[in-house]
N, C-alpha and C positions, 0 to 999 in steps of 0.2 A: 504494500500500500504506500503512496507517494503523501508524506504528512508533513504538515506546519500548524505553527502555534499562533495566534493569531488576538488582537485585540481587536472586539468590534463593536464599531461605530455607532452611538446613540442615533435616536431616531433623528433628531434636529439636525444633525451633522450629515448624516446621510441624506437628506434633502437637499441641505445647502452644499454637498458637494454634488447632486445630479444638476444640480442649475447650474454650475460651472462646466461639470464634464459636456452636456449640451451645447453649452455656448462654443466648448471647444470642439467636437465634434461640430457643428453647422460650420466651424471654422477651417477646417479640415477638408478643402474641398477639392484638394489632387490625390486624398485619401493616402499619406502618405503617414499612417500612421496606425494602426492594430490598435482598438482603443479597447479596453475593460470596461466589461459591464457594470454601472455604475451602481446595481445592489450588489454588487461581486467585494463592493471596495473593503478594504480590512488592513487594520496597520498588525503588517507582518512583526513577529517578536524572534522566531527563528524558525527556520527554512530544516526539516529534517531527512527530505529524500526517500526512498523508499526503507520500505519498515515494514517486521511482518508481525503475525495478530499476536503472538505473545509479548512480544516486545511492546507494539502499541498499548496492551494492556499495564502491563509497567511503568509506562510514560503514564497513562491519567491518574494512578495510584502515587506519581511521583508531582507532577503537576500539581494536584488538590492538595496535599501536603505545602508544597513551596509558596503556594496561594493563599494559601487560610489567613486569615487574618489583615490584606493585606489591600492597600486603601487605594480604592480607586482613583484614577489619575481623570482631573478636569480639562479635557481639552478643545482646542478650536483650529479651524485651519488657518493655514499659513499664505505663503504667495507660492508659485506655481515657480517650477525648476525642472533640469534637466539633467541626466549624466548622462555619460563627465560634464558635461557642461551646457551652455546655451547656443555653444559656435558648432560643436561636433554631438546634439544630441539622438540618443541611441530609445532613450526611456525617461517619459516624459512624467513628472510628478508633482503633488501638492504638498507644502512641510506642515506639520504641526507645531501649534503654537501651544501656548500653555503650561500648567504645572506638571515639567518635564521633570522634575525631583520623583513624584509620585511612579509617572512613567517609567525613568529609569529603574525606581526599585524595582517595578514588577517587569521590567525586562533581565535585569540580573537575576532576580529569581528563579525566573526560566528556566537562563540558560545555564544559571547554578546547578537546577533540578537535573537536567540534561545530561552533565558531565558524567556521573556515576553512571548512568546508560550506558555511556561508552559512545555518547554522541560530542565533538569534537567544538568548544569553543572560536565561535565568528574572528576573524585574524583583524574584523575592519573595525570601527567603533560604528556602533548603535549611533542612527542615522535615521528617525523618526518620520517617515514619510508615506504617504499614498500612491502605488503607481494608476498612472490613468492610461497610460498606452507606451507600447515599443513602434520604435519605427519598424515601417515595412524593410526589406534588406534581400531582395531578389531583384539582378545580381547584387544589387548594389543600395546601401541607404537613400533613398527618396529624398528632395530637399522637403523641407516644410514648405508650403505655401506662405505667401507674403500674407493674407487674413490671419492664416494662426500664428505663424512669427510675431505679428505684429500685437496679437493677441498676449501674447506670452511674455515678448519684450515691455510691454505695461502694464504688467501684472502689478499689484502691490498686495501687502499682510489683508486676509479678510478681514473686515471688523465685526462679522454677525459674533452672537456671546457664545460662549461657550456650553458645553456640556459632559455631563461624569459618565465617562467611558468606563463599567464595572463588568464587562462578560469578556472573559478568555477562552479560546475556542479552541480546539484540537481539531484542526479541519482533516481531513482525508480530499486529494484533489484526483476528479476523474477525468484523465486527459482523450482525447480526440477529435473527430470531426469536430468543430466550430470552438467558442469558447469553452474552458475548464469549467467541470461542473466539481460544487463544493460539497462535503454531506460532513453535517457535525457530528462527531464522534465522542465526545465530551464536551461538557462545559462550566466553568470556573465561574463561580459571581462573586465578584471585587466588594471590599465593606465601604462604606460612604467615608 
């Protein structure tokens, strides 16, 4: 099973990111861009690969433990970015804003809980972000369009208010034809 740990997005946040991802999708108009579905969105905590069903079961037993007690993080979105960058972008994303104290703990947590798995510590540092599409890349990366360029290049921080993201998710992702379908397999509810 191909699994990742996941914190997902309160209702408010999810709304105010489909009004964005829309804007940038109608903006998108040489389609030079694979967008995610925008009830898909979920700020990744870590990425696990394929995993089989005992193992999986060991991860939620280890998850609920490293979770308990542990306070959910207030957040809101950010301004829109790209990596690497905005000159060569490959994966186009929104950041989060907010009480990233709270977030970091329950991303250490995690990948605390993880380790005794025998699942392998991220080498990058925790990088709090939503993706909303990869470029297309057959043969070759697509430019953006001058509408979503333009889009992107005047981006600024949202100011809608925020909200307390409390559900961690142990998703299973089912790959093929068309976008990944997600199916929860656990889930963790964060304390206020």
């Amino acid at each position: 099973m191909r699994l990742f740990v996941a914190l997902v997005l309160p209702p408010p946040l999810l709304a105010r990111l489909a009004e964005t991802h829309a804007r940038l999708v109608e903006a998108d108009r040489d389609r030079a861009v694979r967008w995610v579905r925008a009830s898909d969105m979920h700020l990744t905590l870590a990425f696990l690969g394929e995993v089989d069903e005992p193992r999986s079961r060991a991860l939620s037993v280890a998850l609920d433990s490293a979770l308990t007690g542990m306070r959910a993080p207030e957040l809101g979105l950010d301004r829109l970015g790209a990596f690497p960058n905005m000159t060569r972008p490959r994966v186009l994303w929104v950041g989060i804003r907010g009480d990233r104290v709270a977030l970091a703990a329950v991303h250490t947590s995690v990948t605390s809980a993880l380790v005794p798995l025998g699942f392998a510590r991220e080498g990058r540092a925790f990088q709090p972000h939503l993706t909303l599409g990869r470029l297309r890349e057959s043969p070759h990366p697509r430019p953006l369009g001058t509408r979503l360029q333009a889009l992107l290049d005047t981006s600024s921080p949202d100011a809608a208010p925020t909200a307390i993201a409390a559900e961690v998710v142990l998703f299973r992702s089912h790959l093929g034809a068309g976008p990944p379908r997600y199916e929860r397999l656990a889930t963790f509810e964060l304390g206020a």
